[in-house]
C-alpha positions in Angstrom: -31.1 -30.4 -1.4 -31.4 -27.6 1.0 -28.6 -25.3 2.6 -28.5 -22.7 5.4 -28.4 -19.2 3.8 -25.0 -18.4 5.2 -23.7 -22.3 3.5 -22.7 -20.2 0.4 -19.3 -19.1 0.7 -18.0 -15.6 -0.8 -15.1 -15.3 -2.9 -12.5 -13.3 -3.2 -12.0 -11.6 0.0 -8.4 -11.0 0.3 -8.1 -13.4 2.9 -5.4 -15.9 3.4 -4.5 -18.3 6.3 -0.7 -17.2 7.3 1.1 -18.7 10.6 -0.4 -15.8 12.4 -3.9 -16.9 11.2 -5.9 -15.2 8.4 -5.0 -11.5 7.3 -4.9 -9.8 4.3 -2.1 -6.7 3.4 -2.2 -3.2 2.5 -0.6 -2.1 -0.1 -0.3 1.9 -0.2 0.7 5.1 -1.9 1.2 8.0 0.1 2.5 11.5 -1.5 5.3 13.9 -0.2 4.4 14.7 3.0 3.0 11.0 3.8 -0.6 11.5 3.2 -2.2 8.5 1.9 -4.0 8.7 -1.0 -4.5 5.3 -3.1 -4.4 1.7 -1.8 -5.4 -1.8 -2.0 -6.1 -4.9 -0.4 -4.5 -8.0 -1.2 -4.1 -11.2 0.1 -0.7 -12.6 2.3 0.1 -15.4 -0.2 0.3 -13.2 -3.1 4.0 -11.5 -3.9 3.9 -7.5 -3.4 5.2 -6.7 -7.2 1.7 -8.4 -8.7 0.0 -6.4 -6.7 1.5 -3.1 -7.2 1.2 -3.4 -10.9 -2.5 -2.8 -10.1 -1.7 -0.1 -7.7 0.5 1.4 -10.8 -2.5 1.4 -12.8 -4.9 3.7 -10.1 -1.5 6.1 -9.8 -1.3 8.9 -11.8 2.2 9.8 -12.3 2.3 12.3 -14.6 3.5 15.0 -12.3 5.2 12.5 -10.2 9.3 12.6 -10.6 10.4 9.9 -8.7 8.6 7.1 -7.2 10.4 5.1 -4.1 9.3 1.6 -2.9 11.6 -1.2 -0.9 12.6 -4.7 -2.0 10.1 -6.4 -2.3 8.8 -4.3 -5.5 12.3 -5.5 -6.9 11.1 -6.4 -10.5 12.0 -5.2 -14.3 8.4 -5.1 -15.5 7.3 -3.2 -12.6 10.4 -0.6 -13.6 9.6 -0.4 -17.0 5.7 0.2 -16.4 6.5 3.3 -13.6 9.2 4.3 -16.9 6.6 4.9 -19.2 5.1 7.0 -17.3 8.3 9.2 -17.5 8.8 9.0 -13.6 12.0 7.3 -12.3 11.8 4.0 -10.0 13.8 4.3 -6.5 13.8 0.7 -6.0 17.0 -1.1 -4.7 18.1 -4.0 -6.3 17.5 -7.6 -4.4 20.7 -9.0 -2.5 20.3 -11.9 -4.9 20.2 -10.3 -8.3 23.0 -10.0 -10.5 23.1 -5.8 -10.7 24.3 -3.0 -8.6 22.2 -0.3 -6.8 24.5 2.4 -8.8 20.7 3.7 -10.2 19.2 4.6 -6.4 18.8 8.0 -5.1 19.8 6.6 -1.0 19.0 10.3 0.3 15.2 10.0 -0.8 15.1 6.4 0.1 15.7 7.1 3.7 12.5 9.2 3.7 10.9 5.8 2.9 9.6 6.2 6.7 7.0 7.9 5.3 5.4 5.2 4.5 6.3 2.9 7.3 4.5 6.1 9.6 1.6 6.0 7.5 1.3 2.4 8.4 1.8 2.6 11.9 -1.0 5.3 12.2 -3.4 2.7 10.7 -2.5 0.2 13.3 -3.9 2.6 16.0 -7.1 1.5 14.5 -7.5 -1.6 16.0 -10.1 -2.7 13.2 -7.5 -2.3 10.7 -4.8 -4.1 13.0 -6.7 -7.1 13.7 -9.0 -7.0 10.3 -12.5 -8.0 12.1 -14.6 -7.1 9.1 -15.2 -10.5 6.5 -15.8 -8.3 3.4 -13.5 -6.6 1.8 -15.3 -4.0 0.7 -16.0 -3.4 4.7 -12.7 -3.9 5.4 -11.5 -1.2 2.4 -14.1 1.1 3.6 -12.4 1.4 7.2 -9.3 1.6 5.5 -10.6 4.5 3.5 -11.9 6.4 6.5 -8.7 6.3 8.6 -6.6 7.2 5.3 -9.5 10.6 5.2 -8.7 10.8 8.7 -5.3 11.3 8.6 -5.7 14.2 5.6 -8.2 15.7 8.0 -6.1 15.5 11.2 -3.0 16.9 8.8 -5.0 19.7 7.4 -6.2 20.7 10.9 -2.7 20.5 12.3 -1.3 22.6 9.4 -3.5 25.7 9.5 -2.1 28.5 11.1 -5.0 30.5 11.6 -6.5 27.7 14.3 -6.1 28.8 17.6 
C-alpha cells in the first residue's frame, strides 16, 4: 500500500485540542529577579503538578531557600520532592483540602508576579502566543530564544556604564 510522505503522523508534540483549539502550556522557572531560566512544554490536558515534577527534576535547588508556585502545584508529593532538596515549598493549600495555609510565607507569594510578568513578555512574541510551529522542538527553541532575550535585554538594562 502506498502513503504520501507527510501520511505519517508525529507523536508526542505537546499538542492538545482545548475549546480555544489546539495549544500546548509553558510551564516555567524563573529566579529572583524574574529571569527565566528552565522550562517545559506540556500539553493542555495534562494537570500542572505532573508536569512540574519533571520541571523539579531539571531545577537545582541546592542553593535555592524557598520555592513559590500557585494552586495548581497543590500536591504532597510534589512538597515532599522540593523538601528533599532542603528548600521550603510556598504553595497554598487548595480551597478544597482539608488543611490550613498556616505554612505559607504570603509576603513572598505576592511577588508571584514575577512570574506572571515573565509570561506576559513571552506573549509579545506572537509565535509563542499563538504557537505556529508543529514541532515541539521548534516550538521550545523559540521559547528558548525569547527566554535568552529577556536575560540579554535585563543585562543591557542593568549596566551602568551604558550610555
Amino acid at each position: 500500500m502506498r502513503a504520501h510522505q507527510h501520511a505519517a503522523g508525529i507523536k508526542d508534540q505537546s499538542i492538545t485540542k482545548s475549546i480555544g483549539g489546539n495549544s500546548s502550556k509553558i510551564h516555567l522557572a524563573v529566579d529572583a529577579n524574574g529571569n527565566p531560566f528552565e522550562f517545559t512544554i506540556g500539553d493542555v490536558t495534562t494537570h500542572d503538578v505532573k508536569v512540574a515534577s519533571d520541571l523539579i527534576d531539571y531545577l537545582s535547588l541546592e542553593e535555592t531557600e524557598m520555592l513559590c508556585a500557585d494552586k495548581g502545584y497543590d500536591s504532597e508529593l510534589l512538597r515532599e520532592k522540593i523538601e528533599k532538596t532542603q528548600t521550603k515549598a510556598n504553595i497554598p493549600k487548595k480551597c478544597n483540602s482539608k488543611s490550613s495555609n498556616k505554612h505559607m510565607d504570603w509576603y513572598l507569594y505576592k511577588i508571584r508576579d514575577l512570574i506572571e510578568n515573565a509570561f506576559a513578555r513571552l506573549k509579545h512574541f506572537r509565535g509563542i502566543a499563538t504557537r505556529y510551529d508543529k514541532l515541539k522542538q521548534n516550538y521550545a527553541n523559540s521559547v528558548a530564544l525569547a527566554c535568552i532575550l529577556f536575560g540579554y535585554h535585563y543585562e543591557m538594562s542593568t549596566d551602568p556604564n551604558q550610555e
